[in-house]
C-alpha positions as a Markdown table, in Angstrom:
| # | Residue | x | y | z |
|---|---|---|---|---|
| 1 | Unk | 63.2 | 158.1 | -8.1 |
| 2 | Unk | 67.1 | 157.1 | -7.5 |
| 3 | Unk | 69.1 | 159.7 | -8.5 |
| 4 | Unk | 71.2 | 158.7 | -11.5 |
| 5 | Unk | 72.4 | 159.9 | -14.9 |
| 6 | Unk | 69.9 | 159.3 | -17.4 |
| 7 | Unk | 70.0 | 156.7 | -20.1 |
| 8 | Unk | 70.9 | 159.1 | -23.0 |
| 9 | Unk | 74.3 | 158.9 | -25.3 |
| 10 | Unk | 77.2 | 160.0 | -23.7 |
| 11 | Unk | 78.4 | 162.4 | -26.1 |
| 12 | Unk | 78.7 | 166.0 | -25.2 |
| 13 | Unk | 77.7 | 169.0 | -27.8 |
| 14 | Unk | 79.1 | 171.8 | -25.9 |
| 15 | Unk | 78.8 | 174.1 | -28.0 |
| 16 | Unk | 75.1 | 173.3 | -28.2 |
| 17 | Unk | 75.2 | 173.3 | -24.4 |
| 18 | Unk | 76.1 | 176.9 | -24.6 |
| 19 | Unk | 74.5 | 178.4 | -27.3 |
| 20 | Unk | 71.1 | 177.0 | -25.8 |
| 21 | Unk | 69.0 | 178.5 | -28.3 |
| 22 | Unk | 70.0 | 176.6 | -31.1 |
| 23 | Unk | 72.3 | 178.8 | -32.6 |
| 24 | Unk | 75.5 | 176.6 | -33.8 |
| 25 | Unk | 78.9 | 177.9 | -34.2 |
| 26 | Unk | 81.1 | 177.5 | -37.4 |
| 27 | Unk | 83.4 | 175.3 | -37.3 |
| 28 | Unk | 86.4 | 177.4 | -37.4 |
| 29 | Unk | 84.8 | 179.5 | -34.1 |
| 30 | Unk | 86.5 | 182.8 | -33.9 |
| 31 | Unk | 85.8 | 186.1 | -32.2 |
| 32 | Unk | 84.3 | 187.6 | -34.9 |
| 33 | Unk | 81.6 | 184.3 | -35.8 |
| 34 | Unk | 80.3 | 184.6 | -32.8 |
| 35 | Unk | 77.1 | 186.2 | -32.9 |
| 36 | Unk | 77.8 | 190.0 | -31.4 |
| 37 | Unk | 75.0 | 190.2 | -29.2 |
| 38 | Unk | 76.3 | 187.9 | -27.0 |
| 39 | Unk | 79.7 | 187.8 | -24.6 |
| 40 | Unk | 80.9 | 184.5 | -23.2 |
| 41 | Unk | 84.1 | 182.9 | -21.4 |
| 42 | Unk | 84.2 | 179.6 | -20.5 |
| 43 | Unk | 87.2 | 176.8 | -20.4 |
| 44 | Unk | 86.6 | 173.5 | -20.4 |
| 45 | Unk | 89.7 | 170.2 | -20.7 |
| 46 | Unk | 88.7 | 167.9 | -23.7 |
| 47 | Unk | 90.0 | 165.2 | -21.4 |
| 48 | Unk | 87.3 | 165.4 | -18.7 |
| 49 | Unk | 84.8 | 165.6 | -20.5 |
| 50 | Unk | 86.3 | 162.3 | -22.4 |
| 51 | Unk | 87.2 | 160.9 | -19.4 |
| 52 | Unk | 83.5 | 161.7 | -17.9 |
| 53 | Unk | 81.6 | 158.1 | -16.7 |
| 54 | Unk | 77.9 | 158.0 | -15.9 |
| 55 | Unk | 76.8 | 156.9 | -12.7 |
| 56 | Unk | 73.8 | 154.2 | -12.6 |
| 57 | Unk | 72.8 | 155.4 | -8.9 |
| 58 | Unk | 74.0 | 158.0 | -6.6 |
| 59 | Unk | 77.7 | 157.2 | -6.7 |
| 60 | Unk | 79.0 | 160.8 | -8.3 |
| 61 | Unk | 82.1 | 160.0 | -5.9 |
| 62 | Unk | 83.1 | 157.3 | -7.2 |
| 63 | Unk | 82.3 | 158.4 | -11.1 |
| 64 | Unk | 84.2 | 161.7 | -10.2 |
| 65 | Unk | 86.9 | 159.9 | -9.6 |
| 66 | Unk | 86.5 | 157.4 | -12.6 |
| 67 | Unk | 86.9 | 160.9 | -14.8 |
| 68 | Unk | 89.4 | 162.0 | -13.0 |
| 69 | Unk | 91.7 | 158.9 | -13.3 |
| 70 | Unk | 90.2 | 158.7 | -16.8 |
| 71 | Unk | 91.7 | 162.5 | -17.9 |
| 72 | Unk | 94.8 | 162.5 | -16.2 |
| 73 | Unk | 95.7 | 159.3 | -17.9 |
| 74 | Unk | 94.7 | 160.5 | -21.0 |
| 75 | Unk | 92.3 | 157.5 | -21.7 |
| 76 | Unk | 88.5 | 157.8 | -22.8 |
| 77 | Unk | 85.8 | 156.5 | -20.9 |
| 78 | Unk | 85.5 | 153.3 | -23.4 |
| 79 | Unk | 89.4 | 153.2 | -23.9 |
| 80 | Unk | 91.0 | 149.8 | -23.0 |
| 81 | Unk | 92.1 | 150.4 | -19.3 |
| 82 | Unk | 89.7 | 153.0 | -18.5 |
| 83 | Unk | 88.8 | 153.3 | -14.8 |
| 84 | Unk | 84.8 | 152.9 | -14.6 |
| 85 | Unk | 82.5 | 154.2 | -11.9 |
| 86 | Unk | 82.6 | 151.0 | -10.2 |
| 87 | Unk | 86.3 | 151.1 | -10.0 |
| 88 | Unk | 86.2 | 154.7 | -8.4 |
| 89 | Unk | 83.8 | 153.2 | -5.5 |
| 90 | Unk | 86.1 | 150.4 | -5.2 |
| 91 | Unk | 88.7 | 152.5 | -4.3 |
| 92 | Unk | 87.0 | 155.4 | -2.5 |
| 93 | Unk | 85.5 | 152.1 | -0.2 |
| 94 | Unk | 89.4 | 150.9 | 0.5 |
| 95 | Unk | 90.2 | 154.4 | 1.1 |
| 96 | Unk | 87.4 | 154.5 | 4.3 |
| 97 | Unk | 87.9 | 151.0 | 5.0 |
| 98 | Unk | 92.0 | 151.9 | 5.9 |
| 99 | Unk | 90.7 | 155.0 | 7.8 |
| 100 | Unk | 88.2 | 153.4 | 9.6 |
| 101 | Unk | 90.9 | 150.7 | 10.6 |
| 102 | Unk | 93.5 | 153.7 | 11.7 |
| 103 | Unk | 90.8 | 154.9 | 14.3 |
């Protein structure tokens, strides 16, 4: 098959991502609630992931820059405005096109 991002809801348990036994975190999630066998760093920006836009085919340029564009400007992927993946191909395509007409 294509690959593509799958047809599944687009919203993101991250905690469940990292505690990938099942565990869940309270909700206030502090040093000591964490369960003590286990050490873990990891950052993430609330706006990316947000911001993040699936891609129907293998386009993860132009959906990487969708997010991008999408977190920087603060807006959600379904927020009026919002850059989509089709967008970010638009404009990676203009982007080549330009070069291609400098050579």
């Amino acid at each position: 098959g294509m690959e593509r991002d799958n047809e599944a809801g687009m919203d993101i348990d991250i905690w469940g991502c990292v505690m990938h036994d099942g565990e869940k975190v309270p909700e206030k999630a502090a040093g000591p609630t964490l369960p003590p066998s286990r050490l873990l760093g990891f950052g993430f920006s609330p706006e990316l992931l947000a911001g993040w836009v699936k891609q129907p085919s293998p386009c993860c340029a132009g959906a990487s820059m969708a997010a991008c564009l999408n977190a920087v400007s603060r807006r959600g992927r379904s927020a009026p405005g919002a850059v989509s993946v089709f967008d970010g191909c638009r404009a990676l395509a203009a982007v080549v096109r330009e070069q291609a007409v400098d050579r």
